[in-house]
N, C-alpha and C positions, 0 to 999 in steps of 0.2 A: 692515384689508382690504388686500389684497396685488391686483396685477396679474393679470391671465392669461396664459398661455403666449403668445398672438399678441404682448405688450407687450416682449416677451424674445426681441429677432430678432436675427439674424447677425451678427456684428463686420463693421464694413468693410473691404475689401481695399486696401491702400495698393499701387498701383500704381509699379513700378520695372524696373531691370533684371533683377532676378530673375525675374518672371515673367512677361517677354512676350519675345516670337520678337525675333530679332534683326535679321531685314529689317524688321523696325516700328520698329527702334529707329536703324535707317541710314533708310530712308524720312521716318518723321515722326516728330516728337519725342512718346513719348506720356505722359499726364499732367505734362502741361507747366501746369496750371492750378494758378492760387493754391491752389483747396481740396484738389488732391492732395497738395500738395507741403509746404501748414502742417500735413497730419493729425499729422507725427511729431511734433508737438509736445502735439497731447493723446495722442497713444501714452506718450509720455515724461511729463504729467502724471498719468495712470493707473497709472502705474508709481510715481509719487511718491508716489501717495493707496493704494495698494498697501501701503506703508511705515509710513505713520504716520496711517491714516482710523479703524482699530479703535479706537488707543489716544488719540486725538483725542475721539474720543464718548464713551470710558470718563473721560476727564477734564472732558468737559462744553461743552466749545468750539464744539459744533453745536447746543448744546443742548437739549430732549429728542429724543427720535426714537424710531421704532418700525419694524414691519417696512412695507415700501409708503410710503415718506416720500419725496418729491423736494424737492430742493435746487439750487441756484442757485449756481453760481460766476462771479462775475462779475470781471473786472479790465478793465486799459485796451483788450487787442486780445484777452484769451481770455475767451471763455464758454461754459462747459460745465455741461452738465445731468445731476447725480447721479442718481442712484436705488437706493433700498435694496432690494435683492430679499429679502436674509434674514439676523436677525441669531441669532446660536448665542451660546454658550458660549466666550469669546475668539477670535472671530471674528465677519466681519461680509461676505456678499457684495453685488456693487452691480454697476454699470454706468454708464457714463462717457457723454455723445454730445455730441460738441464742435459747437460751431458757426459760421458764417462770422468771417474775421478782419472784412474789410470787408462789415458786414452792409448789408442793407439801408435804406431810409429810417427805416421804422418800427421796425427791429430796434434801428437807434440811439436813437430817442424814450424806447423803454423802457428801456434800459442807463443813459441819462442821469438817468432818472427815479427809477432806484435807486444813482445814484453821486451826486446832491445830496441832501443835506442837510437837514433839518427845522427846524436850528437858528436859522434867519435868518428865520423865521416869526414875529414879534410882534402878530399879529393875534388879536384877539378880535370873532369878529361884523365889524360895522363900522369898529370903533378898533382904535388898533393900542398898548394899553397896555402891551405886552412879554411878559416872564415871567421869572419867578426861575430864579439860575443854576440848569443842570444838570437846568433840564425845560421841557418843551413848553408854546407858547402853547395856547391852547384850540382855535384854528383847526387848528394840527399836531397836536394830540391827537385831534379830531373825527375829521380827514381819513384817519389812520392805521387808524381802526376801521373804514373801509370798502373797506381791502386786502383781497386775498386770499393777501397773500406779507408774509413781514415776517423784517428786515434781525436775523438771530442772533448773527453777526460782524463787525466790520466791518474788522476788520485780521487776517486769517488766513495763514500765511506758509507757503509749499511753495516749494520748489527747482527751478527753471527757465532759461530761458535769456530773455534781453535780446535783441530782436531788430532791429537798425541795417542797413536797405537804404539803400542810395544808386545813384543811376542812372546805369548805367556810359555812356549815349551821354554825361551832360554832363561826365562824366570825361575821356570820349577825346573828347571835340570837336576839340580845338585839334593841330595835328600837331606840338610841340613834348611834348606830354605822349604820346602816342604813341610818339615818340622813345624816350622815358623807357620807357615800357615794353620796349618791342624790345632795350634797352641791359641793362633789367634781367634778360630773356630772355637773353639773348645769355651775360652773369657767371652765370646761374644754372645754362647746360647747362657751364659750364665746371667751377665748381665740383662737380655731380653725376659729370660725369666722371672728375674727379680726386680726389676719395674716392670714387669705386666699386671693390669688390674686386679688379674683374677687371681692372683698368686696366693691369698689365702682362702680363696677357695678349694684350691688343688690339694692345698696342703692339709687342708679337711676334711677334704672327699676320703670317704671311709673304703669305697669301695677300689678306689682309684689304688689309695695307700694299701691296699689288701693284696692288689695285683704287682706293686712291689718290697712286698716283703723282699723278695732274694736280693735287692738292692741293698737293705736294710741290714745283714750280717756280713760282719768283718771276716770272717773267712770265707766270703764267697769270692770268688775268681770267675772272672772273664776271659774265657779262653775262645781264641778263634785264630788262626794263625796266617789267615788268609785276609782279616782284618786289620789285625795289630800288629805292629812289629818294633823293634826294640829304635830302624830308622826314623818314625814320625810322629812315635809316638813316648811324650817325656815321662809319665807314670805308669809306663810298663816295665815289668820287673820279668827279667830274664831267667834266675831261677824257678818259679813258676810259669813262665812262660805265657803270663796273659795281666792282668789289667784287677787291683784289688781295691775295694773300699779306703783300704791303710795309703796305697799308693796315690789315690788320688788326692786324697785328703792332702797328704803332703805335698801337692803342688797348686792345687788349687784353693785350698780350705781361706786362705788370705784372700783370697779374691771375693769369694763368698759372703767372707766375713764385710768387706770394705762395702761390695755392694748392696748389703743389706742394711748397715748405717746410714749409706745415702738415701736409700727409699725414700719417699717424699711421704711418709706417714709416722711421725716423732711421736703420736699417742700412743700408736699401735706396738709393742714392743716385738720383732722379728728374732725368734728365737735361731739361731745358725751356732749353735755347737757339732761338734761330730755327729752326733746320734742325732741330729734335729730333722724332722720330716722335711727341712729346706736343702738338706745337703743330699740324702736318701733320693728325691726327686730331681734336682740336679745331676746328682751319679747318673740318673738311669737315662735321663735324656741326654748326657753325652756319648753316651757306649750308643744310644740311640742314631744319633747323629754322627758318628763315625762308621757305625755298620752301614749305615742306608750311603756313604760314599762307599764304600767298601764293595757295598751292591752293585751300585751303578758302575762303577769300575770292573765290574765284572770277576770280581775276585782274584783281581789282579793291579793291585796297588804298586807296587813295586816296581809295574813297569810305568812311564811317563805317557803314553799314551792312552791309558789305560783309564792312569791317573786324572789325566786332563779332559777325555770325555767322561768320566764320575762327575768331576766337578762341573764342568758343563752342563749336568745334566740336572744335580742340585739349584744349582743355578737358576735353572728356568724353569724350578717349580716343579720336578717330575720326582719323586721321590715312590719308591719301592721297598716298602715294611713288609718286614718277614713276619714268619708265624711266633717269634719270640717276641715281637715288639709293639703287638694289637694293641696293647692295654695304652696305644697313643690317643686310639679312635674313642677312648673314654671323651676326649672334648679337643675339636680338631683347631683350635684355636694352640695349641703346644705346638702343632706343624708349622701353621698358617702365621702365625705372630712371633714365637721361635726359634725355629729350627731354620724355616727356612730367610727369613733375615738374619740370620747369624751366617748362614756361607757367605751373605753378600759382603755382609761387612766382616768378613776377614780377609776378604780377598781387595778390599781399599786400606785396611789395616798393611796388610802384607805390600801393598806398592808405597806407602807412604815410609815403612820403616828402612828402604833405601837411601833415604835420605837422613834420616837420624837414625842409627840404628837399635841404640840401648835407648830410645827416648821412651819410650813404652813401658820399661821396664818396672817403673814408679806406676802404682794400682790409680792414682790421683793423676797423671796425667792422660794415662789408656782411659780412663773412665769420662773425663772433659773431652776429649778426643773423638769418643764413641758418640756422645750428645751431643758432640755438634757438629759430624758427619748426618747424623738419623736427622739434623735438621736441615739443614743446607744442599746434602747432596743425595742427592736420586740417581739410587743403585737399582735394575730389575734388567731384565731382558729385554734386547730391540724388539721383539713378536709380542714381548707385553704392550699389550695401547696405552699403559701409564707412561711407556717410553716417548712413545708418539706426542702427547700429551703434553708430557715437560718438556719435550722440545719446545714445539710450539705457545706455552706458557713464558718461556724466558726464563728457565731457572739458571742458575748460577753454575752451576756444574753437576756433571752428567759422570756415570760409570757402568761399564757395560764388559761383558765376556763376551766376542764374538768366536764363531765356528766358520769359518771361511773354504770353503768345499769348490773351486775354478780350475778349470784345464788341469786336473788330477792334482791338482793342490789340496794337504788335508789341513788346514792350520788352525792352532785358535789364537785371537788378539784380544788384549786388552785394551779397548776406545776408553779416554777420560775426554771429557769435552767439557770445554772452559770457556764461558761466555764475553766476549769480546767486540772489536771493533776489525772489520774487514775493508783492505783496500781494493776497488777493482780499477781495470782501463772501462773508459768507455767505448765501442768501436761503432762506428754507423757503418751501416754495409749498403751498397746499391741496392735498394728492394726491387729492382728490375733484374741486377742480375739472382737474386734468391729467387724467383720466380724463374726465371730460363732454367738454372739448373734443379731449382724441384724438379720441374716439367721435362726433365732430359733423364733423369733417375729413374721417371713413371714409366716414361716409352722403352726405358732401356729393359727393365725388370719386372711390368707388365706385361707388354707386347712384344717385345724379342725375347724376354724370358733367359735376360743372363743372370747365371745363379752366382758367377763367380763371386767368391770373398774378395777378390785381390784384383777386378777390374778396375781399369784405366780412369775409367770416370771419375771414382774416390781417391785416387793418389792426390799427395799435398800436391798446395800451389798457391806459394804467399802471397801472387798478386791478384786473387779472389777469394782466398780462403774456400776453397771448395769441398776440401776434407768437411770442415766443421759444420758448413753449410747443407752440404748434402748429409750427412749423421743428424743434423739435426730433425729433418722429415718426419715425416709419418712413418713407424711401422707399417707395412715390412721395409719399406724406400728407408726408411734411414734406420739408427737404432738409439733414441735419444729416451735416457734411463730416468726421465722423470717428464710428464707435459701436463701441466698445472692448467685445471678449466679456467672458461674467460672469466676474469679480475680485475672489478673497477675500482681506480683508486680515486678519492674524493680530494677536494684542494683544503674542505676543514681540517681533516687529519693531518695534515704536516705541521711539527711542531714547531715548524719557526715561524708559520703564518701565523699561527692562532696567535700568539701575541701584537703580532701587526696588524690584522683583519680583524680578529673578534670575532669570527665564528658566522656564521648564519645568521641570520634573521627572524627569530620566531618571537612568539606572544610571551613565553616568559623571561625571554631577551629584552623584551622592552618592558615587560612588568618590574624586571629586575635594574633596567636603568631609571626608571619613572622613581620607585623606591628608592635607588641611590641619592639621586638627585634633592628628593623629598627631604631624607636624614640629612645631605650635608645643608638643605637652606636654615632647618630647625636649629641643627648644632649654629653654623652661624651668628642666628637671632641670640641664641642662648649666648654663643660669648659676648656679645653687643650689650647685654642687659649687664653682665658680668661687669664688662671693662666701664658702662658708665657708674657703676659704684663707687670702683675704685677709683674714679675721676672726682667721685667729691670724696670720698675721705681723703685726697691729697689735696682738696680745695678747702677743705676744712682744716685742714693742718698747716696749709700755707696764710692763715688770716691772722691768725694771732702774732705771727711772727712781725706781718705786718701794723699792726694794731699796737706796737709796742714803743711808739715814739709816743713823745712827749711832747700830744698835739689837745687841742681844746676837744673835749669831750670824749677823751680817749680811755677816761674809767669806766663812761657810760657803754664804750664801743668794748670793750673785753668784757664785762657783765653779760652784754645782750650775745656776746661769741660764745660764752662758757655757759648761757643757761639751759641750752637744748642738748648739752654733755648729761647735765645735770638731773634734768627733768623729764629726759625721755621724750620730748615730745616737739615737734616743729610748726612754724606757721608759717602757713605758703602761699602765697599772692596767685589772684588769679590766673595769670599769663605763666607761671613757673612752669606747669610743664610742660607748655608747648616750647615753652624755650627751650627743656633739657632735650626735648627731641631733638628739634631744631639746630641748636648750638651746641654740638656736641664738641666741634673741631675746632670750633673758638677758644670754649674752655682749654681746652689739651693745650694750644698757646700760651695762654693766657695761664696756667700752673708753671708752663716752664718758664716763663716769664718773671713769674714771683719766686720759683726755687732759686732760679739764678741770681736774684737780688739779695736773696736771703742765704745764697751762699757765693757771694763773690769773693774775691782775693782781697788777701790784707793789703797790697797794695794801693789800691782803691780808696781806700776807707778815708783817706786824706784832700779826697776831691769836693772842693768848694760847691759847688753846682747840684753836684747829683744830692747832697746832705740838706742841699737848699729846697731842693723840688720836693724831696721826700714829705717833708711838714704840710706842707701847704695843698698835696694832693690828700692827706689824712684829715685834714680839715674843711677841704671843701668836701670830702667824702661825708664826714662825721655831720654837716650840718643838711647836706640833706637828705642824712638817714634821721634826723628831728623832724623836718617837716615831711616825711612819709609819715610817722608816728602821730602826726597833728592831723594830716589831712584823712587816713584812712583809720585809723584807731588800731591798729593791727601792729605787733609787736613782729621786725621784721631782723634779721641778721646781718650784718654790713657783710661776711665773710662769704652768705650763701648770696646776696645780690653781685658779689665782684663776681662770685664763681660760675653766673647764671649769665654767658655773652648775647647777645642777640648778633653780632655783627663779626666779620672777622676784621683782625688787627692790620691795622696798616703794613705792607713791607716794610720789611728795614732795606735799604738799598745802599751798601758800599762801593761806592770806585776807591780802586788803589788797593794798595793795605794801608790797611786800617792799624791803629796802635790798638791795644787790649783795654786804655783808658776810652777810647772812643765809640768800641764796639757795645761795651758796657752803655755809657750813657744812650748809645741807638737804642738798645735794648730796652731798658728802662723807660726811655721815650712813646715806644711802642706800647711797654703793657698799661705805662700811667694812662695814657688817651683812650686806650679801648676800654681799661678798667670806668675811667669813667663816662665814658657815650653809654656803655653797655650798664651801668649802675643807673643813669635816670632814664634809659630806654625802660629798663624794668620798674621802676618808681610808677612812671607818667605812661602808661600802656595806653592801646587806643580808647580805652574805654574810661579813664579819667580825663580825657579831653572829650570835650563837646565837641569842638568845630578843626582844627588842625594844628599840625605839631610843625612848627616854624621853624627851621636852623637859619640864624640871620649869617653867622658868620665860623666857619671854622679851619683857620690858619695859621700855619705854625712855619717858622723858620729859624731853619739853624744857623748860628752864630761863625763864625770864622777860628781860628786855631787856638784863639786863648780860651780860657774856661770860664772868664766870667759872663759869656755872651749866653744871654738865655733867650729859648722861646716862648712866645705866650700864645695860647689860644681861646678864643672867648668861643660861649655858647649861649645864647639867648632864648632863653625859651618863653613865647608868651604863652599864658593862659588862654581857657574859653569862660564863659561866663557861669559856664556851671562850677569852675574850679575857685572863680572870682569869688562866689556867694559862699564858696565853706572855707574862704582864708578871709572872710571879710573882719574877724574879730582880733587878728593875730600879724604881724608883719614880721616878713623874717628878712633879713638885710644879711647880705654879704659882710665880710670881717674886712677891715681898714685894708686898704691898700688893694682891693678889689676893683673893678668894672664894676658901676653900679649899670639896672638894667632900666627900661622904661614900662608903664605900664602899671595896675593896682598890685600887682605881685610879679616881679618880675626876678629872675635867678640868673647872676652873672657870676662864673665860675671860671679863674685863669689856675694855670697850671704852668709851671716851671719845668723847666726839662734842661 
């Protein structure tokens, strides 16, 4: 069951500069009250639950919910009252309505009532016999069941601000930190002057530098007694009784100086001597910027009240130039750019140097200090909409003069706001009883028309929360200081989905996967072309190694290995590249095969057998890489035919463990036979046979545990008649102690292992 349209009323209007007349805002300060001025912060937490509330409830962390469900956020100074208007299809809308920081009496009974604890309960009945860890006594089990809200989270984390007021009268009490101020006031319009762009313009303006001639002579004096005094001010000199050229020079001339070295124009040379039109124009916009507090204070500096609506009023941009200080309106960029950022940032200057107190006091640190407040932190007034703004931007930290004016309260605070991480509870409240009691508020204070503040109705009562529930309503029914319009939050926005989910569905979601996919096939292919390169230059480096026994025709087989080093150039048999495609995974065998032969252990080297086989497969290799050379006329390389497999190599297959003499000769065994099935596969391709290629016989068997048991395997290959007719002039016959074969040319090749 959901609300009705009456339950879904108007966002409230956060009152600011923006939208009231500006004789309201010289006149009287308006929404100067606490609850105007903290809305922006459940603006800014609706914005935060904006972000991540869809995909919060899709993960379970409110636990269940449906549509018409309120909810309870409670923390140390926010609490805000959810409500689910409607929930779709990845998406979820709600409404927000905050409520007092400093609530009421009973507003607090109940907030306290849902931030303790159940766990310190060991009461049963009368006794108090405990309870086993990690669950309720029977007392805090009973008492729970006659809620009508109960606690879903209790550590739920949104992104907010920290909020540290401190009361600027006990700040400026004492007229020594005052001082302090005015001083840091005083460095800060110097420094905004001397990095501002226009600064050698000012200081060339003829007309400008005309209207302060009086600034310009050493014996001119500043007197105003109602402005200056000897309490706040350091270059005021008591025997004249006011403020000189000489005076200030000597307290500030170093500053001057420092800041004008920094300038960030090292061509441009900034003349800052005493008499330099840079110090002349400085002078006069400090006496500037002390009168115009002076003003606003009412002529009355001396007193702290006085003092602190002055600077208030600086503050937030209201400045009132007398008829001595026109000559500012030459280029209103001197107010707007200097003077009035220089209160701000003396008044963050002045909170910071509680903490370090002399740390300032070095021109090189005040000066790093000042850059990188103007960068980080956002100083102006809560009624300026830049305030508004950087809230809701996420800046890093915030600083503000508040005038706080409630139930005859006249005070001013300093807000610093430091961007953080906030815990709340989460409370789910009966949305049948929120409904009973709206609807008992309406009848009570529309239709019976009680005005009382202090009726029955609203008194606490932790087992419905009814204080918070009823405050929360609609004006005039309740009085809830912020009600956020309906806000739908989407389930893309949560940041911990978007890496699980991937976001939506759209055209250039799959244009950008279709492209991905594209690049990594191409990379792919690309290293594929790569790695078979480097599969023959390690097949070409592994042949000669082999090639280097002391087998018949083994001068002719290093010649024919080293002439395409030589010559730049190779001869390649018709079928070669379909085999390099083909065989890629044989070769790669078939190299480790030979690495390993060619770097076995010393050990080894003493084995009868393996030294026996090795000859005799370089020999049957060597003779019919002759009759390739006879039959095709083509000059071919024993190194690139071993490296070129058609077939993969038998497994090796051990039971047991094996000795390290054993596994070697397996090894061996495997790449001798694939080296050569795979050497006259490539010889005798389909297309040098006429009619078909015959294996009569290929079997091997290993021997038993001594070493001199070898295997033999024959391969017979006959010819077709077209092979007959171009070996008709020439007989090549096997070497003694061979298989001869049958046939006009027949090739029988045993191998040792």
């Amino acid at each position: 069951m959901t609300f009705g349209p009456s339950v879904v009323p108007s966002s409230t209007r956060r009152v600011d500069n923006s939208n009231t007349r500006l004789v309201v805002q010289i006149e009287k300060d308006p929404g100067n009250d606490d609850n105007n001025l903290n809305s922006i912060f459940y603006e800014h937490l609706t914005r935060a639950l904006q972000e991540s509330l869809c995909g919060d409830l899709v993960l379970g962390r409110w636990g269940n919910y449906s549509s018409g469900d309120c909810f309870i956020l409670a923390s140390d100074y926010l609490n805000a009252f959810v409500h689910l208007i409607e929930i779709g299809n990845g998406l979820v809308t709600f409404q927000l309505r905050g409520l007092e920081f400093r609530g009421t009496y009973c507003q607090q009974r109940e907030v306290e009532a849902i931030m303790e604890g159940d766990e310190d309960d060991r009461g049963c009945c009368c006794c108090k016999p405990g309870h086993l860890p990690h669950l309720l006594s029977c007392n805090a089990a009973f008492n729970l069941r006659w809620l009508t809200w109960e606690i879903t989270r209790t550590q739920y984390i949104l992104e907010g601000y920290s909020i540290i007021d401190n009361n600027a009268a006990t700040m400026l009490q004492v007229f020594d930190l005052r001082r302090i101020l005015i001083r840091y006031y005083i460095k800060s319009i110097i420094y905004y002057m001397v990095t501002s762009p226009k600064l050698l313009l000012w200081i060339k303006n003829e007309s400008l530098l005309k209207s302060l001639q009086p600034f310009a002579k050493w014996h001119y004096i500043e007197r105003d007694l109602a402005m200056f005094n000897i309490n706040t001010d350091d270059d005021y000199v008591p025997c004249l009784q006011g403020i000189t050229r000489a005076s200030y020079c000597n307290v500030y001339l170093e500053w001057i100086q420092y800041c004008a070295r920094k300038r960030q124009e090292p061509s441009k040379n900034l003349d800052s001597d005493e008499d330099s039109p840079l110090v002349t124009l400085s002078f006069a916009l400090c006496i500037l910027g002390r009168r115009a507090l002076g003003t606003a204070a009412h002529n009355m500096a001396l007193s702290l009240d006085s003092f602190l609506y002055g600077l208030h009023t600086l503050f937030k941009g209201d400045f009132r130039i007398t008829a001595r200080d026109e000559w500012v309106f030459a280029d209103m960029d001197l107010l707007h750019k200097v003077v009035a950022p220089a209160i701000r940032m003396s008044l963050k200057l002045h909170q910071d140097q509680f903490t370090c107190p002399d740390e300032y006091e070095d021109p090189g640190v005040l000066y790093e200090a000042i850059q990188s407040f103007e960068k980080k932190v956002v100083i102006c007034h809560e009624g300026d909409p830049a305030w508004r703004g950087a809230v809701l931007s996420n800046k890093e930290e915030l600083l503000t003069l508040r005038h706080v004016v409630d139930e005859g309260t006249d005070e001013y605070k300093v807000i610093m706001l430091h961007r953080t991480f906030l815990s709340f509870k989460v409370i789910k409240v009966n949305k049948e009883c929120v409904r009973g009691l709206w609807a008992g508020q309406q009848q009570e204070l529309i239709f019976l028309r009680n005005r009382n503040p202090e009726r029955g109705s609203i008194q606490n009562n932790k087992q419905v929360l009814r204080n918070l529930i009823n405050s929360s309503c609609d004006q005039p029914l309740g009085y809830p200081m912020y009600v956020s319009p309906l806000t739908t939050s989407y389930l893309g926005t949560h940041r911990q989905l978007q890496s699980v989910w991937s976001g939506p569905v759209t055209l250039d979601g799959i244009r950008t996967w279709f492209r991905t996919k594209w690049l990594r096939m191409r990379k792919g292919c690309n290293a594929g072309q790569h790695g078979t390169g480097n599969i023959e230059d390690v097949d070409g480096r592994a042949a000669p190694s082999a090639g280097g026994g002391r087998a018949p025709g083994g001068e002719s087989q290093e010649s024919s290995t080293e002439q395409p080093r030589k010559d730049g150039t190779h001869h390649w048999s018709p079928h070669e590249g379909t085999q390099r495609t083909g065989g890629r995974k044989g070769r790669s065998q078939s190299v480790q095969a030979h690495e390993a032969l060619s770097q076995r252990p010393p050990g080894l080297s003493s084995s009868g057998p393996i030294l026996e086989s090795h000859p005799a497969f370089l020999q049957t290799s060597t003779s019919v890489h002759e009759l390739a050379q006879r039959l095709s006329g083509s000059r071919l390389s024993l190194h690139t035919s071993a490296a070129s497999l058609h077939s993969q190599p038998p497994p090796v297959t051990t039971t047991g463990h094996l000795s390290v003499r054993e596994r070697a000769e397996a090894l061996i065994r495997s790449s001798l036979g694939s080296s050569t099935s795979s050497t006259l596969s490539f010889l005798f391709g389909k297309r040098s046979f006429s009619s078909a290629l015959v294996i009569s016989g290929l079997s091997a068997a290993e021997g038993g545990n001594t070493s001199d048991t070898q295997s033999s395997s024959s391969v017979n290959i006959v010819m077709g008649p077209s092979a007959r007719a171009a070996s008709q002039a020439t007989r090549v016959r096997g070497p003694a102690g061979q298989g001869g074969g049958a046939g006009p040319c027949v090739i029988a090749s045993s191998t040792g292992a």
